[in-house]
Steps between C-alpha positions, in 0.01 A plus 500: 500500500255299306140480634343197411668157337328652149717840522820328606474257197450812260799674569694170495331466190612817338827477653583163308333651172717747472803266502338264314396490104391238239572579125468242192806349596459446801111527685432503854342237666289591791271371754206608646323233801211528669371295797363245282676515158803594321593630177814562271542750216778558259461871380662702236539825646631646210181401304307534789311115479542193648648195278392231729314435786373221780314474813343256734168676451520315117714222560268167651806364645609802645182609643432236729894475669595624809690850484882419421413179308264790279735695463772214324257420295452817378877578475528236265199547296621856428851410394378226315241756310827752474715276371223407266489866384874530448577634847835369664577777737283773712545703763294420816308716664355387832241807517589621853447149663741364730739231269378227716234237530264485237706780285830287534381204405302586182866687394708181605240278315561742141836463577524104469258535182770687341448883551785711564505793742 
Protein backbone atom coordinates (compact mmCIF):
# COMPACT_ATOMS: atom_id res chain seq x y z
CA UNK A 1 0.00 0.00 0.00
CA UNK A 2 1.21 3.35 -1.05
CA UNK A 3 2.37 5.78 1.70
CA UNK A 4 1.89 9.15 0.78
CA UNK A 5 -0.25 10.69 -2.41
CA UNK A 6 3.60 11.17 -4.03
CA UNK A 7 4.33 7.21 -3.82
CA UNK A 8 0.90 6.16 -5.00
CA UNK A 9 1.23 8.47 -8.13
CA UNK A 10 4.75 6.82 -8.90
CA UNK A 11 3.76 3.45 -9.22
CA UNK A 12 0.67 4.54 -11.20
CA UNK A 13 3.14 6.30 -13.06
CA UNK A 14 5.35 3.43 -13.95
CA UNK A 15 2.52 1.20 -14.31
CA UNK A 16 1.05 3.32 -17.33
CA UNK A 17 4.73 3.74 -18.77
CA UNK A 18 5.18 0.51 -19.27
CA UNK A 19 2.04 0.16 -21.42
CA UNK A 20 2.53 3.19 -22.91
CA UNK A 21 5.25 4.43 -25.71
CA UNK A 22 5.70 7.38 -28.14
CA UNK A 23 7.86 6.77 -31.33
CA UNK A 24 8.16 9.22 -34.51
CA UNK A 25 4.98 8.14 -35.65
CA UNK A 26 3.22 8.45 -33.13
CA UNK A 27 4.54 10.66 -29.68
CA UNK A 28 2.98 10.69 -26.43
CA UNK A 29 1.33 13.47 -25.12
CA UNK A 30 1.47 13.89 -21.44
CA UNK A 31 0.55 16.08 -18.66
CA UNK A 32 2.06 17.11 -15.72
CA UNK A 33 -0.25 19.89 -13.23
CA UNK A 34 0.60 21.45 -10.38
CA UNK A 35 -1.58 23.46 -7.95
CA UNK A 36 -1.17 26.49 -9.88
CA UNK A 37 -0.16 25.60 -13.48
CA UNK A 38 -0.30 23.08 -16.11
CA UNK A 39 1.77 21.88 -18.81
CA UNK A 40 1.66 19.58 -22.00
CA UNK A 41 4.52 17.82 -23.76
CA UNK A 42 4.65 15.80 -26.90
CA UNK A 43 7.82 13.51 -26.55
CA UNK A 44 9.61 11.26 -28.88
CA UNK A 45 10.58 8.46 -26.85
CA UNK A 46 12.34 6.86 -29.42
CA UNK A 47 14.62 9.96 -29.83
CA UNK A 48 14.31 10.67 -26.42
CA UNK A 49 13.12 14.78 -26.88
CA UNK A 50 10.18 16.55 -26.81
CA UNK A 51 8.71 18.03 -30.28
CA UNK A 52 6.40 20.45 -28.71
CA UNK A 53 5.46 21.84 -25.68
CA UNK A 54 2.91 24.39 -23.62
CA UNK A 55 2.06 25.47 -20.24
CA UNK A 56 0.15 28.03 -18.32
CA UNK A 57 3.36 29.06 -16.60
CA UNK A 58 4.24 30.72 -20.43
CA UNK A 59 0.99 31.22 -21.80
CA UNK A 60 -0.58 35.03 -20.49
CA UNK A 61 -3.94 33.78 -21.16
CA UNK A 62 -3.51 30.67 -19.56
CA UNK A 63 -1.84 31.86 -16.53
CA UNK A 64 -4.35 33.97 -15.14
CA UNK A 65 -7.65 31.29 -15.70
CA UNK A 66 -9.14 29.38 -13.22
CA UNK A 67 -7.97 25.56 -13.17
CA UNK A 68 -10.17 23.66 -15.90
CA UNK A 69 -10.59 26.80 -18.05
CA UNK A 70 -6.26 26.56 -17.85
CA UNK A 71 -6.18 23.60 -18.68
CA UNK A 72 -8.49 24.04 -22.30
CA UNK A 73 -6.48 26.51 -23.08
CA UNK A 74 -3.59 24.68 -22.88
CA UNK A 75 -5.08 21.59 -24.63
CA UNK A 76 -5.56 23.60 -27.51
CA UNK A 77 -2.45 25.53 -27.62
CA UNK A 78 -0.55 22.21 -27.69
CA UNK A 79 -2.48 20.61 -30.52
CA UNK A 80 -2.45 23.66 -32.30
CA UNK A 81 1.63 23.77 -31.84
CA UNK A 82 1.49 19.75 -32.84
CA UNK A 83 -0.39 20.08 -35.61
CA UNK A 84 1.90 22.91 -36.51
CA UNK A 85 4.85 20.46 -36.28
CA UNK A 86 3.22 17.77 -38.40
CA UNK A 87 1.69 15.87 -35.50
CA UNK A 88 -1.91 14.36 -36.13
CA UNK A 89 -1.96 11.55 -33.70
CA UNK A 90 -0.24 10.78 -30.08
CA UNK A 91 -0.70 8.69 -27.50
CA UNK A 92 -1.79 10.29 -24.16
CA UNK A 93 -0.30 9.83 -21.24
CA UNK A 94 -2.02 11.23 -18.16
CA UNK A 95 1.23 10.73 -15.84
CA UNK A 96 -0.48 8.84 -12.98
CA UNK A 97 -3.25 11.55 -12.47
CA UNK A 98 -6.71 10.63 -12.14
CA UNK A 99 -8.42 11.25 -16.01
CA UNK A 100 -10.61 13.80 -14.49
CA UNK A 101 -10.90 17.48 -13.79
CA UNK A 102 -8.20 19.49 -14.89
CA UNK A 103 -6.45 16.33 -16.77
CA UNK A 104 -9.79 15.60 -18.71
CA UNK A 105 -10.42 18.66 -19.84
CA UNK A 106 -7.02 19.76 -21.25
CA UNK A 107 -7.33 16.05 -23.29
CA UNK A 108 -11.05 16.83 -24.41
CA UNK A 109 -9.92 20.42 -25.37
CA UNK A 110 -6.79 18.67 -27.88
CA UNK A 111 -9.34 16.58 -28.95
CA UNK A 112 -11.73 19.33 -30.55
CA UNK A 113 -8.38 21.10 -31.91
CA UNK A 114 -7.87 18.10 -33.92
CA UNK A 115 -5.52 15.61 -32.08
CA UNK A 116 -6.18 12.06 -32.25
CA UNK A 117 -5.74 9.62 -29.38
Amino acid sequence: MAKTKESRRARIKTAIRKKLRGNSERPRLTVFRSNADIYAQVIDDDQGRTLVSAGSLKDKAAHGASGVEQAKLIGRAIAEKAKAAGIERVVFDRNGYLYHGRVKALADAAREAGLNF
